[in-house]
N, C-alpha and C positions, 0 to 999 in steps of 0.2 A: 470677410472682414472689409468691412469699410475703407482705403486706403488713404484718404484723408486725416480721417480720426485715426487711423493707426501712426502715419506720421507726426502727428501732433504729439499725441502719447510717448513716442518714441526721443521728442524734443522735451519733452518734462522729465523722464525717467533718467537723461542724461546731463540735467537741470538738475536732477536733485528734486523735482518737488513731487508734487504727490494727484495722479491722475486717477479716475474711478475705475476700478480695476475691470479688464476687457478678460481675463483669463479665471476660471475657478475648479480650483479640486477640492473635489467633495467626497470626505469620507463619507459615507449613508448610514455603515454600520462598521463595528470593531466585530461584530460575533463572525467564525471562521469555521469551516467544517474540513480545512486542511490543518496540518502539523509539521507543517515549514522547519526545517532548521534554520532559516534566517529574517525568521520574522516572528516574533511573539504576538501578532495579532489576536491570535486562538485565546491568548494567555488571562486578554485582559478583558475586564467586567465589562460587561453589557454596555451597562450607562445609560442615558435618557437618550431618544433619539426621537428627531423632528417628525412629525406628520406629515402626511401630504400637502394639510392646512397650513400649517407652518413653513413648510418648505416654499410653498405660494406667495405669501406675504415677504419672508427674507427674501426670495428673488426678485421679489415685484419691488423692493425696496432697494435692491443693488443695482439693477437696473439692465439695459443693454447689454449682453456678452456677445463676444467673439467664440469662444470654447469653453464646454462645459463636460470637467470628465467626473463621471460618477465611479469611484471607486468603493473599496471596503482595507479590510477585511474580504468577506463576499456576500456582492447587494444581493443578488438571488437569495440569502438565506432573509432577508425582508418580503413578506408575504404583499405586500404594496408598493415593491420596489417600482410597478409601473405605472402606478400613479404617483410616487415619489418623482420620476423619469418626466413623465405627461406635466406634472405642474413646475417644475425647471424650464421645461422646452416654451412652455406657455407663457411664464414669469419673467423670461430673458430670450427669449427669442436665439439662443446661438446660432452660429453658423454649423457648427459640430456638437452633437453630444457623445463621447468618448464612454464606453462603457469598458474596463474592465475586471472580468471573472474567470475564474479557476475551472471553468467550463461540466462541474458537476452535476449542472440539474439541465439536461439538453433540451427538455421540453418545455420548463418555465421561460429560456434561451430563447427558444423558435416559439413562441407563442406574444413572446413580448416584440419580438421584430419583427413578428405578422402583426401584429397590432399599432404598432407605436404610429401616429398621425404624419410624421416626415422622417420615411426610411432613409433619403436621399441626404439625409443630416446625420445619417447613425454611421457610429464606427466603432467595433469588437476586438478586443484585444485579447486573447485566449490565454491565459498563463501555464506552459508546461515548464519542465526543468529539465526534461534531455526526454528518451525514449523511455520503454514499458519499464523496465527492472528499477532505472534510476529514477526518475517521476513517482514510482507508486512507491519507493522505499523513502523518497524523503515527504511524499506529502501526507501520506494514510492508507487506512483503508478504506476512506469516503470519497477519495477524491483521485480514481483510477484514470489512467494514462486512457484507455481504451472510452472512456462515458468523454476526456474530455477533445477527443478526436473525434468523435460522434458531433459534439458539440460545434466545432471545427467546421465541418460536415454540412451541417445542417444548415450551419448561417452562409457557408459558401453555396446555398441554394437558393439565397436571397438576394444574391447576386443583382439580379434583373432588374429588382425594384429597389435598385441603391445602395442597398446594405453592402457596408465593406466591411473586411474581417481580416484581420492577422492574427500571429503567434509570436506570444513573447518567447522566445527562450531565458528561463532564467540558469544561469549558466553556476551551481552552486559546488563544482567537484570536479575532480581529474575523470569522473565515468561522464559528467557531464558535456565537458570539454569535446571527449570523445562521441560523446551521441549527436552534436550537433549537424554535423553534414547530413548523415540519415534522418533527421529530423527534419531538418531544410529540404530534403528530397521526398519525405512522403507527405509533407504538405503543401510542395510545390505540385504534386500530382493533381492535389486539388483545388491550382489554382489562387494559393495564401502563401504570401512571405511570411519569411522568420524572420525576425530580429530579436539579438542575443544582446542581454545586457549583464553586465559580472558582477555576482551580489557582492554586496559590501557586509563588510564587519558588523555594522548596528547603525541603528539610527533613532534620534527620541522620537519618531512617528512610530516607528514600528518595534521597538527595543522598551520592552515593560520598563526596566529597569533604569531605562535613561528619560522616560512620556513623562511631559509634562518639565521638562528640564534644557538644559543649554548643552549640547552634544560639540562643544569649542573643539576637543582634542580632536574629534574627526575629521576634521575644516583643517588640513593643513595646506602649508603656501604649496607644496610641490607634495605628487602623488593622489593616491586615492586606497579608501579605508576598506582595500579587498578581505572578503569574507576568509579566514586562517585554514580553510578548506581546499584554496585554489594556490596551489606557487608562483607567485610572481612571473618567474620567466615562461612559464607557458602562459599566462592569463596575458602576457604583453603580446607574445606572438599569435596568440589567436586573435587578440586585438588588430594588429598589424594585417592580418590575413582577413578578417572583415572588412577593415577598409579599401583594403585593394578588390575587394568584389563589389562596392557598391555600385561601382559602373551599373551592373547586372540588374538594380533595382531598378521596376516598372514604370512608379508611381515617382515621376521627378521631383513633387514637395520632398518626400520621403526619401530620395537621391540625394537631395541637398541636404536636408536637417541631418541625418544618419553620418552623410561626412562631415558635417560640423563636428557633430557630438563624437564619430569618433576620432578625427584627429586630437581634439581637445584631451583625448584620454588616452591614446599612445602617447601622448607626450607627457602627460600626468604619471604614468607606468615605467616612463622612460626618467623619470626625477628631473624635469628639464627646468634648468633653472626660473626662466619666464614661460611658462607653458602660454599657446595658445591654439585656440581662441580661449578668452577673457572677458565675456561678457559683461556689463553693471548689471548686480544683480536686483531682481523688479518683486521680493516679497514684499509685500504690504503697499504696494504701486500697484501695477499690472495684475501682478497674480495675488490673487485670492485666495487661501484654503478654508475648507470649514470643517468642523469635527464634526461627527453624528449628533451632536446636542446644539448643537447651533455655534458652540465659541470659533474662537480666530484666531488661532496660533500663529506662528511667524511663519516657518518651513520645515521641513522634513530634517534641518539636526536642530531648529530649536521651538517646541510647542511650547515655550510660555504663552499665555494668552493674554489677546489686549480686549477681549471683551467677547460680550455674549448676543446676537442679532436679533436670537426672540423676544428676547425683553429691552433692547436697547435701540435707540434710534442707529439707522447707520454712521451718519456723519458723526454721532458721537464718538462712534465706534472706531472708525475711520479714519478719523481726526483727531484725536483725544490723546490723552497725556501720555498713557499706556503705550498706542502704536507709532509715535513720536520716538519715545524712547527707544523701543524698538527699532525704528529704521535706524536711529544710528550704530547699532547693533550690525544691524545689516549693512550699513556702508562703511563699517571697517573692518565684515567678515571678509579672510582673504579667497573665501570662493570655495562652493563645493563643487564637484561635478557628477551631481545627482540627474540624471537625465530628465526624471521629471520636472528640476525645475532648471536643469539647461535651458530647455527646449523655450520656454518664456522669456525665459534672460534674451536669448537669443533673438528671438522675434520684437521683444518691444523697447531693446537697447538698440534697434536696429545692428547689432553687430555682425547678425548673420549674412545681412546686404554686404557690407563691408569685406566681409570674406569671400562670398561669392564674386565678387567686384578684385581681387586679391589676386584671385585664382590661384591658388597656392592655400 
């Protein structure tokens, strides 16, 4: 990141106005070859999705990025996911390309990060949801605990030439809860943190029934919309009990942002009156998303769309009546605490400086 232009950006975002966005999550695709109970991704239709041609020109027209995470669904089920990947990295130059996958297909995995042109920009995100029983029972039979520890495996041999790799835990059940330590231990063996995040109840990104709509009731001032899976008072105390271990993380970005994000959520857990941190939050600023057909939804509880890239100038896009109305959407949401788009609020409201600066 530029730190110039990120302090600038960071003086707009807390301005109110509207800077060219330095962050972008890109769904690639909706098709899923897992069966999540907390995601309907699997659910929903295919839909049009960008080219590699396509994807070239809308980068090349957004411009400069800082971070670019390619998500799904699961992009390995795109036979051109790495030429989808190769013309992002070419079209916007990031500092990081963020990939992540369900870790099912370990070959297409380690073939694309032998190949990709700047390993030393790549970074893996593995999604499990606890150990063997509980992983293979909520995601399928496609998408085994054991192919995606291989997967794990494989990219922590990439090691050398840059390639970093973690594991999410996605933390979906009380066997979950419970599989985490042994989790964090047998892929500390090989050298990859965990990081646990507690699914939530639904969201219009990933929720069939809520895509394409305004997810308000989710967005409330105090708490967070845990998935009716997990009990509250354990899902606070394992909160509480991650953030007293973050000392223990390696990687100090990842030190800091991790206690940001999870003080922010013990005290979301805990119903605290003014929870913080409290970032301004930077949809349709900063951070970017894009659907696999090219539109521009607002964020992860609300996909209205303010327009479509393949067919539209940016700044129309951009700038237009649609994503106007929308930020004010966004500047009198009282705030999710959806990591994914913590993590941006946090970097380009500068707030996460301020906290660090707090120390507290």
């Amino acid at each position: 990141m530029n730190p110039a232009r990120l302090a600038l950006d960071v003086v707009r975002n807390r301005a109110g106005a509207v800077p060219r966005p330095r962050w972008c999550t890109y769904l690639v695709c909706f098709r899923c070859n897992a069966r999540c109970g907390m995601c309907d991704s699997w659910k929903m239709k295919r839909g049009a999705e960008m080219t590699p041609a396509q994807v070239r020109d809308v980068f090349g027209r957004i411009g400069r990025l800082d971070v670019v995470r390619l998500t799904g669904g699961e992009p390995f089920l795109r036979d051109d996911f790495a030429d989808v990947a190769q013309a992002v990295f070419e079209a916007s130059r990031p500092a990081v390309v963020h990939v992540t996958t369900n870790g099912s297909f370990p070959d297409r995995v380690a073939e694309f990060a032998r190949r990709f042109t700047a390993p030393r920009r790549l970074r893996f995100m593995v999604s499990l949801d606890g150990l063997e029983a509980t992983h293979d029972a909520n995601r399928g039979a496609d998408v085994r605990f054991a192919t995606a520890l291989d997967t794990v495996r494989r990219l922590a041999g990439e090691r050398a030439r840059g390639v970093r790799v973690s594991v999410n835990h996605t933390v979906i059940s009380r066997a979950s809860l419970a599989d985490h330590d042994e989790l964090a231990r047998q892929c500390g063996a090989l050298g990859v943190e965990v990081q646990a995040v507690l699914a939530y109840e639904e969201s219009s990104m990933y929720g069939r029934r809520r895509h394409g709509g305004r997810s308000d009731d989710l967005i409330p001032i105090r708490g967070y919309p845990l998935h009716p899976a997990l009990p509250a008072d354990e899902a606070l105390r394992f909160a509480r009990r991650q953030l007293d271990g973050v000392a223990a993380l390696r990687d100090p970005a990842l030190r800091i942002g991790k206690r940001y994000y999870l003080r922010g959520l013990v005290q979301r857990l805990e119903g605290a009156a003014q929870p913080r941190p409290r970032p301004r939050c930077v949809a349709l600023r900063s951070h970017l998303r894009l659907l696999p057909d090219g539109s521009v939804p607002v964020c992860q509880f609300n996909t209205e769309k303010v327009g479509h890239l393949p067919t539209q100038a940016f700044d129309e896009v951009w700038r237009g009546a649609a994503a106007r109305e929308q930020r004010a959407w966004v500047d009198a949401c009282t705030g999710c605490w959806a990591e994914c788009e913590v993590v941006p609020n946090a970097v380009y409201s500068g707030d996460i400086v301020r906290e660090v600066f707090r120390g507290r």
